[in-house]
Jmol script that loads the backbone (N, CA, C; Angstrom):
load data "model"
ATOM      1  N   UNK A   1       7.700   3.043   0.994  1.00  0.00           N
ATOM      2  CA  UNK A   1       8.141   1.670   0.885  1.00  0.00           C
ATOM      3  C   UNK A   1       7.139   0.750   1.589  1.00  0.00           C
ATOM      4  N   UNK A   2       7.029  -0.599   1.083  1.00  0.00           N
ATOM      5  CA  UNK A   2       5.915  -1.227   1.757  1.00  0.00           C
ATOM      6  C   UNK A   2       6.823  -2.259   2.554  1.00  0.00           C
ATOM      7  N   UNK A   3       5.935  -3.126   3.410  1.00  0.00           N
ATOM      8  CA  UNK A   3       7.376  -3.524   4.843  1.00  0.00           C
ATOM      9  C   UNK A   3       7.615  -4.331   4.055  1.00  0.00           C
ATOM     10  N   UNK A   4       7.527  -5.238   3.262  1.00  0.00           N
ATOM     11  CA  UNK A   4       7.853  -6.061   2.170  1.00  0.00           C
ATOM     12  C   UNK A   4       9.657  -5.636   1.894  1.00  0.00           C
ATOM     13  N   UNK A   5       9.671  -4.442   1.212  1.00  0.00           N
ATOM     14  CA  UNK A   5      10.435  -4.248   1.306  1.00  0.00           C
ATOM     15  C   UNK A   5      11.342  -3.416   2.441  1.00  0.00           C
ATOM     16  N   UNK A   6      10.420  -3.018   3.578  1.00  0.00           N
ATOM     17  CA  UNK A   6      11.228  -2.355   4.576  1.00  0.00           C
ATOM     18  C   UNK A   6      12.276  -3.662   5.700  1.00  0.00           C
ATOM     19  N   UNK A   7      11.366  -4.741   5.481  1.00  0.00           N
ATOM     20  CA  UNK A   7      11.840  -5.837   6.421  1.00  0.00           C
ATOM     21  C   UNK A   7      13.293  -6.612   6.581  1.00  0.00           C
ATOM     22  N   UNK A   8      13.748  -6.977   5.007  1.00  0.00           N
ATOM     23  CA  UNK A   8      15.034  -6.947   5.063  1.00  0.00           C
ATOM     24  C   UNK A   8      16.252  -6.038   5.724  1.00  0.00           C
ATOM     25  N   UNK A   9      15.699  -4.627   5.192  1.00  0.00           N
ATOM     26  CA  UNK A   9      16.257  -3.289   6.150  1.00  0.00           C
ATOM     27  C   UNK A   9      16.702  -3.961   7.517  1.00  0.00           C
ATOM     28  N   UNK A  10      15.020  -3.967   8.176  1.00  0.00           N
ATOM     29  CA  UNK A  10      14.807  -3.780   9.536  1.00  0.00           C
ATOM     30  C   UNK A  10      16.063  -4.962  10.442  1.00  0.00           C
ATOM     31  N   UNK A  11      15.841  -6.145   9.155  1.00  0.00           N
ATOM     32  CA  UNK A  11      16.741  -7.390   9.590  1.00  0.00           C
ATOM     33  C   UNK A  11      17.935  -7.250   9.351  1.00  0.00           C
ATOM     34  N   UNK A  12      18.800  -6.426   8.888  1.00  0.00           N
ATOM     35  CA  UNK A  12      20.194  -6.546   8.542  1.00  0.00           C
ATOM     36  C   UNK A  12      20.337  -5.468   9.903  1.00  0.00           C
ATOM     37  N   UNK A  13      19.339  -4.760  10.245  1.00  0.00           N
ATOM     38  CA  UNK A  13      19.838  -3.699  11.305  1.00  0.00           C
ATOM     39  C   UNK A  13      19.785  -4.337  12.663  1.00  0.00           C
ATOM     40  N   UNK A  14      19.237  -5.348  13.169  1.00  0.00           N
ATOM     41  CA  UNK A  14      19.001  -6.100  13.934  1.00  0.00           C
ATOM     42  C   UNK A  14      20.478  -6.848  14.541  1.00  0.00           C
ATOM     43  N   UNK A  15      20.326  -7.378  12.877  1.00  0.00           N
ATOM     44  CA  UNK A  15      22.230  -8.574  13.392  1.00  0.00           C
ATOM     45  C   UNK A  15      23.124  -7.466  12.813  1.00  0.00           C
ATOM     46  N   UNK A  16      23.186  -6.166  12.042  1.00  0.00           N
ATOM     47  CA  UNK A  16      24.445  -5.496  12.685  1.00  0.00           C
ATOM     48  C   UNK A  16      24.956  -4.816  13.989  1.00  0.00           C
ATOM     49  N   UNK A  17      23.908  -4.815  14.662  1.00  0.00           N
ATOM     50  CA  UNK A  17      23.083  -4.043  15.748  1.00  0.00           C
ATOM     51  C   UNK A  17      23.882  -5.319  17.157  1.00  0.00           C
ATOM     52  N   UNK A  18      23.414  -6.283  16.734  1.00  0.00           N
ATOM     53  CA  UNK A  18      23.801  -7.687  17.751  1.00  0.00           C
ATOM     54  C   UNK A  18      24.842  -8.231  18.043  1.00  0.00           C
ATOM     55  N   UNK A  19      25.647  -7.764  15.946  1.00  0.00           N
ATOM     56  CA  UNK A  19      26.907  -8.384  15.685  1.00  0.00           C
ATOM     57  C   UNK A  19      26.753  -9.838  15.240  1.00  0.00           C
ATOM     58  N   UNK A  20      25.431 -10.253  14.593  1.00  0.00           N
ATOM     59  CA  UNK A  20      25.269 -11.448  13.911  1.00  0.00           C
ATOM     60  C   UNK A  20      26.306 -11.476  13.183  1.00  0.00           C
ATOM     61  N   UNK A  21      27.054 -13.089  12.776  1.00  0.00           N
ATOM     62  CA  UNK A  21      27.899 -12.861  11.686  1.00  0.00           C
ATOM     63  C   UNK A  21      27.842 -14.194  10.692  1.00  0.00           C
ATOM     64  N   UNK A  22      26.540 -14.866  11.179  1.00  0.00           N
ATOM     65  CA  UNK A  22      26.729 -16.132  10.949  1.00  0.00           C
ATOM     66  C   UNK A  22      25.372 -16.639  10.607  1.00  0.00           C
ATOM     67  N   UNK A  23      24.971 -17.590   9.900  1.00  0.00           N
ATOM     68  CA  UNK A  23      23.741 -18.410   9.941  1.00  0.00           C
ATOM     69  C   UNK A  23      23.144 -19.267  11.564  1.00  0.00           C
ATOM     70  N   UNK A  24      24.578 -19.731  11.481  1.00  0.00           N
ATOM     71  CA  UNK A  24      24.140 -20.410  13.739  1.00  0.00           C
ATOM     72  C   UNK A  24      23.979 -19.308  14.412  1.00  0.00           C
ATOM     73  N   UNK A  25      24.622 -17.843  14.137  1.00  0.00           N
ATOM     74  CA  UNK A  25      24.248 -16.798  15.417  1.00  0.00           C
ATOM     75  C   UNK A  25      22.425 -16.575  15.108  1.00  0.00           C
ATOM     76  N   UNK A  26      22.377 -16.653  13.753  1.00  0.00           N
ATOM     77  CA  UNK A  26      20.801 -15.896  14.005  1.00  0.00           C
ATOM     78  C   UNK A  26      19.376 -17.075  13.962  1.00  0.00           C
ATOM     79  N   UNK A  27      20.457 -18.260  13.651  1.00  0.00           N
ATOM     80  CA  UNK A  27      19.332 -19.357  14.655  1.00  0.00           C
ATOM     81  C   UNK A  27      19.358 -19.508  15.650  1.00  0.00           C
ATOM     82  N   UNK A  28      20.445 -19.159  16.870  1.00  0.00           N
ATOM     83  CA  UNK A  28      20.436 -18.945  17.995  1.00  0.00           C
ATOM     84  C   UNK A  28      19.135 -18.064  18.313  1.00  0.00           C
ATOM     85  N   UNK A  29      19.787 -16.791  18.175  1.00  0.00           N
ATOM     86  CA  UNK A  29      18.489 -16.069  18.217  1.00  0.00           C
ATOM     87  C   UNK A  29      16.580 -16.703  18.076  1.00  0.00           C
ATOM     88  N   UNK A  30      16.780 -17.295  16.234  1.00  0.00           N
ATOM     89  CA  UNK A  30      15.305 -17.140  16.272  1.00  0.00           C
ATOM     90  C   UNK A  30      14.906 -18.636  17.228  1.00  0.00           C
ATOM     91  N   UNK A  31      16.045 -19.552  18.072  1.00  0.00           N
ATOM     92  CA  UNK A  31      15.740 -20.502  19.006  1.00  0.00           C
ATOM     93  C   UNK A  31      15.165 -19.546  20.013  1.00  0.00           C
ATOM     94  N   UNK A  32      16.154 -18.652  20.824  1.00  0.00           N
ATOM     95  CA  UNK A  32      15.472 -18.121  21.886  1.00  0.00           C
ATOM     96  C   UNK A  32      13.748 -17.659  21.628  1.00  0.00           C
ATOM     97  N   UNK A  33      13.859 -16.768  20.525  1.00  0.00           N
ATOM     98  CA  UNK A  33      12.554 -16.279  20.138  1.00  0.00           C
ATOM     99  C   UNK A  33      11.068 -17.687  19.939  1.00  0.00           C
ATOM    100  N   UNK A  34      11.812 -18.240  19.798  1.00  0.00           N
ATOM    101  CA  UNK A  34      10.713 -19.951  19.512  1.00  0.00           C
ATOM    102  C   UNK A  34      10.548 -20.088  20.825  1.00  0.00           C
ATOM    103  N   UNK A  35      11.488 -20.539  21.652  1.00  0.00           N
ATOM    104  CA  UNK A  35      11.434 -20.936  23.066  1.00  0.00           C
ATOM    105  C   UNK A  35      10.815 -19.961  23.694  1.00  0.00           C
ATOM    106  N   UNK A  36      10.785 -18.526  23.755  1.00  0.00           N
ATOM    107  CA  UNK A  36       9.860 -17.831  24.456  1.00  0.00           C
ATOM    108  C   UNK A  36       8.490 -18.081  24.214  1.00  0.00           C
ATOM    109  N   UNK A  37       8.405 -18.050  22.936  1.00  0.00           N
ATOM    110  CA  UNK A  37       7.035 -18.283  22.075  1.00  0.00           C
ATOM    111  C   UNK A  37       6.708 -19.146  22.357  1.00  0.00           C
ATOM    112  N   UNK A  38       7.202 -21.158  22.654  1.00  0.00           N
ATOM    113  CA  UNK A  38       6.367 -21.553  23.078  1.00  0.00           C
ATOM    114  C   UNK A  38       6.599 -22.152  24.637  1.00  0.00           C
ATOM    115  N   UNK A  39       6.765 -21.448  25.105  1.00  0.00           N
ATOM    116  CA  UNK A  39       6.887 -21.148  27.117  1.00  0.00           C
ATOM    117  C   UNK A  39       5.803 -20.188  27.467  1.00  0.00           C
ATOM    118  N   UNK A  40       5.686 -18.940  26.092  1.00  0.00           N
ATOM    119  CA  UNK A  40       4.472 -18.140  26.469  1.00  0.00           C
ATOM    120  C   UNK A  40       3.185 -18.785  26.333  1.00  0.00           C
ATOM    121  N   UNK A  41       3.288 -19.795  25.154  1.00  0.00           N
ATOM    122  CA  UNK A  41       1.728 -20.196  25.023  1.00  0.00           C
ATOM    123  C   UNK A  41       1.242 -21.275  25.997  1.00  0.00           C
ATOM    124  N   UNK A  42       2.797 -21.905  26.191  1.00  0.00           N
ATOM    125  CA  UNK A  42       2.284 -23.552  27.169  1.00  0.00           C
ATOM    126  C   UNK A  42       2.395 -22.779  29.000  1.00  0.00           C
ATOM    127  N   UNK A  43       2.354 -21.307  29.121  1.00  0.00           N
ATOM    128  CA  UNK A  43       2.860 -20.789  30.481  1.00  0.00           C
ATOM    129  C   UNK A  43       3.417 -21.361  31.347  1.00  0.00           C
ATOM    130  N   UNK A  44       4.712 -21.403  30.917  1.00  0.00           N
ATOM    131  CA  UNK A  44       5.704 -22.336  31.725  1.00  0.00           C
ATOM    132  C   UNK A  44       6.786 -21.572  32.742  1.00  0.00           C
ATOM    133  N   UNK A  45       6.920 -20.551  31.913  1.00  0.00           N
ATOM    134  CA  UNK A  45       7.898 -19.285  32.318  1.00  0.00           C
ATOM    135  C   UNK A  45       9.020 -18.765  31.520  1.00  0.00           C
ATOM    136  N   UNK A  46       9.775 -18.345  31.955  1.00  0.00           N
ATOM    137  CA  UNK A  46      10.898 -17.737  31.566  1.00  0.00           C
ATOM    138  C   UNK A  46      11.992 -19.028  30.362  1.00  0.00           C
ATOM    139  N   UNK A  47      13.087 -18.203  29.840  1.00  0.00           N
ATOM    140  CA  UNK A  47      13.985 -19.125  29.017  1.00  0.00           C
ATOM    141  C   UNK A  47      14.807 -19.258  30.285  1.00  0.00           C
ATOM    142  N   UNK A  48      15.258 -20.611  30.468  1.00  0.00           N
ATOM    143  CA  UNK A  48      16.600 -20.766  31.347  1.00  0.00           C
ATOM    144  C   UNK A  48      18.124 -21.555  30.691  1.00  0.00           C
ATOM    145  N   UNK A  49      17.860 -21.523  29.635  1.00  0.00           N
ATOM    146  CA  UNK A  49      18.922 -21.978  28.987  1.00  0.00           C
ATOM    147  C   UNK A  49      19.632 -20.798  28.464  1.00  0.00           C
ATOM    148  N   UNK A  50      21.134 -21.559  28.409  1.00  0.00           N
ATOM    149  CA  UNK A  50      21.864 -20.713  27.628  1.00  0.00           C
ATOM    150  C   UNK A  50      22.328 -21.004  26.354  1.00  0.00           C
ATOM    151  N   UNK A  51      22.632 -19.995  25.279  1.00  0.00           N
ATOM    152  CA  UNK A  51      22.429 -20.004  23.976  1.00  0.00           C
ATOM    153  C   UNK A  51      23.282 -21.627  23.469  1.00  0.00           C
ATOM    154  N   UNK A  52      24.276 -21.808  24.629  1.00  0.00           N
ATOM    155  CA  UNK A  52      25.511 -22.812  24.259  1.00  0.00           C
ATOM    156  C   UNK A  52      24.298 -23.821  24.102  1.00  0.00           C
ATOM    157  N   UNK A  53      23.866 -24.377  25.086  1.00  0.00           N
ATOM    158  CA  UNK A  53      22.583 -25.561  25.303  1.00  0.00           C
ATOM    159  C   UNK A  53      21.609 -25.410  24.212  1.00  0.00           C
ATOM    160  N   UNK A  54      21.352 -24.345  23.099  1.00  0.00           N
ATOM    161  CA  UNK A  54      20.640 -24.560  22.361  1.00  0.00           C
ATOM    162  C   UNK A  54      21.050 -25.024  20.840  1.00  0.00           C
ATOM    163  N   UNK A  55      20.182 -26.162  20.417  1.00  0.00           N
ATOM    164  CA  UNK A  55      20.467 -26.564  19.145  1.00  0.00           C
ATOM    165  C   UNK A  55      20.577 -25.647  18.290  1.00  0.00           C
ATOM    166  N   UNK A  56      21.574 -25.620  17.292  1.00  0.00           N
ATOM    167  CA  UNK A  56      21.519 -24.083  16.357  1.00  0.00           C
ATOM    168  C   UNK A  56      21.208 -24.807  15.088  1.00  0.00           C
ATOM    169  N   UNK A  57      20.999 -26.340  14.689  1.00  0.00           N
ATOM    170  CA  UNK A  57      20.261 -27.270  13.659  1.00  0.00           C
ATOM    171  C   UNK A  57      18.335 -27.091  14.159  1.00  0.00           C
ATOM    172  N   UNK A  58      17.465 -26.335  12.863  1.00  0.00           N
ATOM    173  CA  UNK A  58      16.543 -26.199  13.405  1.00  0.00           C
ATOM    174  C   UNK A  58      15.721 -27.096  11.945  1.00  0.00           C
ATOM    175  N   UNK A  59      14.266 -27.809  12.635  1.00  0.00           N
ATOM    176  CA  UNK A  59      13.751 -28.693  11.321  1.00  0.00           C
ATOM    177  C   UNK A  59      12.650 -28.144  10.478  1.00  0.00           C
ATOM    178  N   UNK A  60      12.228 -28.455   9.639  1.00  0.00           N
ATOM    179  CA  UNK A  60      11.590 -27.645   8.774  1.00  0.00           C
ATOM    180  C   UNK A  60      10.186 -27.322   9.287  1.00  0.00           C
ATOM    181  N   UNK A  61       9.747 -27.769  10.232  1.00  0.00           N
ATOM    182  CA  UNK A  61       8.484 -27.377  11.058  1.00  0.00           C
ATOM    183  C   UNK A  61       9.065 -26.257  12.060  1.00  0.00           C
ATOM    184  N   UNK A  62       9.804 -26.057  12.387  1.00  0.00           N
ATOM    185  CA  UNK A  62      10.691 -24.865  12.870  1.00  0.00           C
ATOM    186  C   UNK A  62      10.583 -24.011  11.972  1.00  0.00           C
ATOM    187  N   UNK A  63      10.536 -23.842  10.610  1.00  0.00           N
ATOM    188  CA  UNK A  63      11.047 -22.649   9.707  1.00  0.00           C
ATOM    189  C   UNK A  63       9.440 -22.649   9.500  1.00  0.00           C
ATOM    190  N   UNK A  64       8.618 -23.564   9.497  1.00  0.00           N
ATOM    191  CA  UNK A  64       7.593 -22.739   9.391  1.00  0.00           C
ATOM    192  C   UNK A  64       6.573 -22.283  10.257  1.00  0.00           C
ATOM    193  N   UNK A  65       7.093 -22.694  11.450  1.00  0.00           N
ATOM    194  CA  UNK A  65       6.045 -21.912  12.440  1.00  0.00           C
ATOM    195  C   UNK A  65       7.004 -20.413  13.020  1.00  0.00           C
ATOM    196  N   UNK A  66       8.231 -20.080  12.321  1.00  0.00           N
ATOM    197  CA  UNK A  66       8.928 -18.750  12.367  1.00  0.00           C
ATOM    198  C   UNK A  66       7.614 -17.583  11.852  1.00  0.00           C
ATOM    199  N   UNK A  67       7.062 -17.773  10.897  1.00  0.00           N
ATOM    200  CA  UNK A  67       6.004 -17.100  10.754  1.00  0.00           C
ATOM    201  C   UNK A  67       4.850 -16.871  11.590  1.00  0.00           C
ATOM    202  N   UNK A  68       4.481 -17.374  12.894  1.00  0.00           N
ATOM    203  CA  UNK A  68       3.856 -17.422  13.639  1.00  0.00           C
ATOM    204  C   UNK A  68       3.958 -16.956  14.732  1.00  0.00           C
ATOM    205  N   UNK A  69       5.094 -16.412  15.306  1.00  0.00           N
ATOM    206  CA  UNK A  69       5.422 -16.372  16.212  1.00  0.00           C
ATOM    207  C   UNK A  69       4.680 -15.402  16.634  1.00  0.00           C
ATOM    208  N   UNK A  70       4.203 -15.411  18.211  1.00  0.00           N
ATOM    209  CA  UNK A  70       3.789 -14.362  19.033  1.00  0.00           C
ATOM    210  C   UNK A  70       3.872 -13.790  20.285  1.00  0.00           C
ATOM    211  N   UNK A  71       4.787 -12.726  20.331  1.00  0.00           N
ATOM    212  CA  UNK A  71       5.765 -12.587  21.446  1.00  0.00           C
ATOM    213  C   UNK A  71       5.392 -10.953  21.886  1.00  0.00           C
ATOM    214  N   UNK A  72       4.965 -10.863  23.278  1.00  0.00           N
ATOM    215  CA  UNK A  72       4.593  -9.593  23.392  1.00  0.00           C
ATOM    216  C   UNK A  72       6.274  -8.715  22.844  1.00  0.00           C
ATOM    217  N   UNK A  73       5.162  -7.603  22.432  1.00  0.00           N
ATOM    218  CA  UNK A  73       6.270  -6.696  21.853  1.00  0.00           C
ATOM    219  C   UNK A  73       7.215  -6.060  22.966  1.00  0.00           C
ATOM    220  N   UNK A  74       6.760  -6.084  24.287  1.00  0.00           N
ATOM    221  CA  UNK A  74       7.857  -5.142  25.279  1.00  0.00           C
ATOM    222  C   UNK A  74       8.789  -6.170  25.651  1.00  0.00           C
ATOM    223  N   UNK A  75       8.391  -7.469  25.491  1.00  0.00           N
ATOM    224  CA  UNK A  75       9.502  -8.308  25.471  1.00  0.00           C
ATOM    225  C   UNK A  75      10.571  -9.027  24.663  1.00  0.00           C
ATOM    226  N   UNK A  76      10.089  -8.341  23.816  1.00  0.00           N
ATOM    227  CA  UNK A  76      11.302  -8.099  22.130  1.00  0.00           C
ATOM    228  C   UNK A  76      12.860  -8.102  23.009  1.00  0.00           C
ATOM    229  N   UNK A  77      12.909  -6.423  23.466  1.00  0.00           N
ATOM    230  CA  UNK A  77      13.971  -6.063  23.761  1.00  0.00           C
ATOM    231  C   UNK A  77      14.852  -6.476  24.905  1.00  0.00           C
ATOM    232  N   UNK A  78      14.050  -7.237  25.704  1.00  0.00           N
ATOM    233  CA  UNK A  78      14.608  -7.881  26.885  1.00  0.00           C
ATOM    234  C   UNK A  78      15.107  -9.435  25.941  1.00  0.00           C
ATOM    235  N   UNK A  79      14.538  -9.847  25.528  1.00  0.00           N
ATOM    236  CA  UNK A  79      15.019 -11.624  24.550  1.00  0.00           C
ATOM    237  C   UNK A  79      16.090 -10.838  23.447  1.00  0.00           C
ATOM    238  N   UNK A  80      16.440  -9.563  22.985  1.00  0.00           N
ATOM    239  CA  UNK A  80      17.594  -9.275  22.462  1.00  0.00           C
ATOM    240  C   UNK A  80      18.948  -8.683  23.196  1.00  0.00           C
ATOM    241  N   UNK A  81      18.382  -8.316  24.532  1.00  0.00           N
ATOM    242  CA  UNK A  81      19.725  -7.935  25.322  1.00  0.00           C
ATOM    243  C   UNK A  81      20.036  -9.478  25.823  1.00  0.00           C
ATOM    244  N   UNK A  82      19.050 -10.305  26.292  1.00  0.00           N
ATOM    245  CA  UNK A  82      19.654 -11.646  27.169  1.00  0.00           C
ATOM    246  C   UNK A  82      20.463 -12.688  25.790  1.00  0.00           C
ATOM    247  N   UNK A  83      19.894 -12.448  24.537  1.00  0.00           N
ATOM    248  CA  UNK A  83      20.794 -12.972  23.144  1.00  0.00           C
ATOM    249  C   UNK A  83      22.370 -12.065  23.442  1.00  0.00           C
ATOM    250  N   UNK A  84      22.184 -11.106  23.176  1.00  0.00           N
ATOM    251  CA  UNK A  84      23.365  -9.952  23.348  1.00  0.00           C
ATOM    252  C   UNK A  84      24.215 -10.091  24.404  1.00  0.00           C
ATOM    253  N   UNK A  85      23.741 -10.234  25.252  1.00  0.00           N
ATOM    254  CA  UNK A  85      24.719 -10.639  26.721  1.00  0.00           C
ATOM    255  C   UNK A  85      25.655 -12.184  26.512  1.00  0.00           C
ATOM    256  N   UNK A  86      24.180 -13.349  26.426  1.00  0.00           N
ATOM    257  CA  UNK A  86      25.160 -14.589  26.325  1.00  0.00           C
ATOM    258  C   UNK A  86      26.037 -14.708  25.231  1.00  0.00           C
ATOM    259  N   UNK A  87      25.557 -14.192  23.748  1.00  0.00           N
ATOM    260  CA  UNK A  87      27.231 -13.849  22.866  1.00  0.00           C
ATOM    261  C   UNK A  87      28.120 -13.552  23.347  1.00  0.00           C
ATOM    262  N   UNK A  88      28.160 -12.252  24.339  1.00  0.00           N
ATOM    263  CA  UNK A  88      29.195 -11.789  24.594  1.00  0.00           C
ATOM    264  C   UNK A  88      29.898 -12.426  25.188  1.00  0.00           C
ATOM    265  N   UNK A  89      29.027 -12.846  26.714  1.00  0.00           N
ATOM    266  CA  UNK A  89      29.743 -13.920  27.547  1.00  0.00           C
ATOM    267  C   UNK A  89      30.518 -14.748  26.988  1.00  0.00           C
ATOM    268  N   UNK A  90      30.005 -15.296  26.012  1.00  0.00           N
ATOM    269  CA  UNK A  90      30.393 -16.516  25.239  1.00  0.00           C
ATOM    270  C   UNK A  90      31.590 -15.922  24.502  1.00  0.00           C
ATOM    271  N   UNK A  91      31.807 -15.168  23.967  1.00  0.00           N
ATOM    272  CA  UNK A  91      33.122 -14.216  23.469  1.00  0.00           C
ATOM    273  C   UNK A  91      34.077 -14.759  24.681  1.00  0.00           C
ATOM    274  N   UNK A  92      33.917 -13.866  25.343  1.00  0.00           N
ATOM    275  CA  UNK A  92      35.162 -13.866  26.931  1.00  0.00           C
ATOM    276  C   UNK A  92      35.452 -14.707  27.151  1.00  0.00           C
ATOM    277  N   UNK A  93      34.785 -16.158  26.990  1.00  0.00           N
ATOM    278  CA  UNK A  93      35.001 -17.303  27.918  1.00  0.00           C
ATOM    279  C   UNK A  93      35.791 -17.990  26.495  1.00  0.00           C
ATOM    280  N   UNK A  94      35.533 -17.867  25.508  1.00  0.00           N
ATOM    281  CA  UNK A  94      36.768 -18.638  24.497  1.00  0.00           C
ATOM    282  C   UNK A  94      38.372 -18.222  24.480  1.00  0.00           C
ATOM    283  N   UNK A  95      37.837 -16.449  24.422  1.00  0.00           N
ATOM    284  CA  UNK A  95      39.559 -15.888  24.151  1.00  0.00           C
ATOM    285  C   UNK A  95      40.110 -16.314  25.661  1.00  0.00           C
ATOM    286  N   UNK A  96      39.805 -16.809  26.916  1.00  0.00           N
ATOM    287  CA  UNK A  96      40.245 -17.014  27.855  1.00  0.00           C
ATOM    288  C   UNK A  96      41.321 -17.994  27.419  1.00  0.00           C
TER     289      UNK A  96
END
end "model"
wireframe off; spacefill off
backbone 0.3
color backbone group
């Protein structure tokens, strides 16, 4: 298979994996992933927001610098547990 077609795969395994269920959950996401991306290039530091504080309306210069993005790879999995965590949080604190 060529990733062409492996990529969709890879992406449905991602947000079943996360528990995406929504178009705003996985712009949440590709916000955090932007915001790392550009904190890494302008070296500013870390994300300190939480997912609530982020716009989940993103503009069309947003959708196309999604193709660009460049995010060291060992820090993939740390920007998908800190996505994964504040969902959850965010779970608990409604059914409260």
């Amino acid at each position: 298979m060529s990733i062409d077609e492996k990529l969709p795969r890879y992406i449905d395994s991602i947000c079943k994996a996360l528990n995406i269920k929504n178009d705003q959950e996985l712009n949440q996401l590709m916000t955090l992933f932007e915001k790392h991306n550009s904190n890494h290039n302008e070296d500013i530091g870390n994300v300190n927001e939480s997912m609530s504080d982020m716009d989940a309306s993103i503009s069309e210069e947003q959708k196309k610098n999604r193709n660009s993005l460049e995010i060291d790879p060992d820090k993939v999995m740390e920007l998908l547990k800190e996505f994964y965590l504040e969902k959850k949080n965010k779970a608990k604190e409604q059914c409260k």
